[in-house]
N, C-alpha and C positions, 0 to 999 in steps of 0.2 A: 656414465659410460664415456669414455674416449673418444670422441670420433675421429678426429684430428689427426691421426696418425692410427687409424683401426688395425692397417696390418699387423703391425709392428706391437703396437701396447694393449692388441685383443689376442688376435690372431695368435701369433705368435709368442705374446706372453703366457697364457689362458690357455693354447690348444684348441680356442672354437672357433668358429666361423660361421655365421647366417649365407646360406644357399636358398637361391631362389629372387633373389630380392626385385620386389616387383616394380619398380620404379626403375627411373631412366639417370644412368648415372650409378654413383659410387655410393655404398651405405655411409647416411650423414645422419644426423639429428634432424629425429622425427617435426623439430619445429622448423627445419629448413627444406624440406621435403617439395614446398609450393604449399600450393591451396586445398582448398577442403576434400576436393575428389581426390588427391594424391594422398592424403593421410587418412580419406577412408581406405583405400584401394591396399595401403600397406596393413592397417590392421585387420582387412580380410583375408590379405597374404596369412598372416600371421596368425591368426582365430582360426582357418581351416589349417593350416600347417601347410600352405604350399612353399611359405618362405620360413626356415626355420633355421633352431643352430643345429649343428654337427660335431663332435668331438675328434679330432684329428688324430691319428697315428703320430706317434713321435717322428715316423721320418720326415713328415708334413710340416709338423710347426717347429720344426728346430734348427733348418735352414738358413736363420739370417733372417733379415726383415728388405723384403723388396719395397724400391720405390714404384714398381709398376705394380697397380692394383686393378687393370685394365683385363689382364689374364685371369683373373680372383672368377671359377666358375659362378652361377650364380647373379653373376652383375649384369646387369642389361647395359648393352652401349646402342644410344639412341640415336639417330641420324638427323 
């Protein structure tokens, strides 16, 4: 999977999006996530379904490809 540019080459190529995501920061690759509690903590997100994909309405993913993914519901921003 893409990470590198998720909006644009998931997001809006694909139509899906992971909501919920339980970590701090932007969805990346599960091996850049930190240490072992962060990449348990994502595949409990993920195992009970609190962080999951959703399939977008075309008016959703056919907008362009933003650079802000700060907006992207679902992301957590950590202080």
């Amino acid at each position: 999977m893409n990470y590198t540019d998720y909006e644009c080459k998931i997001v809006k190529h694909h139509g899906v999006k992971l909501v919920n995501w339980p970590l701090c920061g932007l969805v990346c690759n599960p091996s850049k996530v930190g240490g072992r509690n962060e990449v348990e903590n994502l595949w409990e997100a993920l195992d009970k379904g609190t962080c999951h994909w959703v399939i977008l309405s075309d008016n959703h993913h056919k907008h362009g490809c933003s650079s802000t993914v700060s907006a992207t519901p679902g992301v957590n921003q950590c202080m």
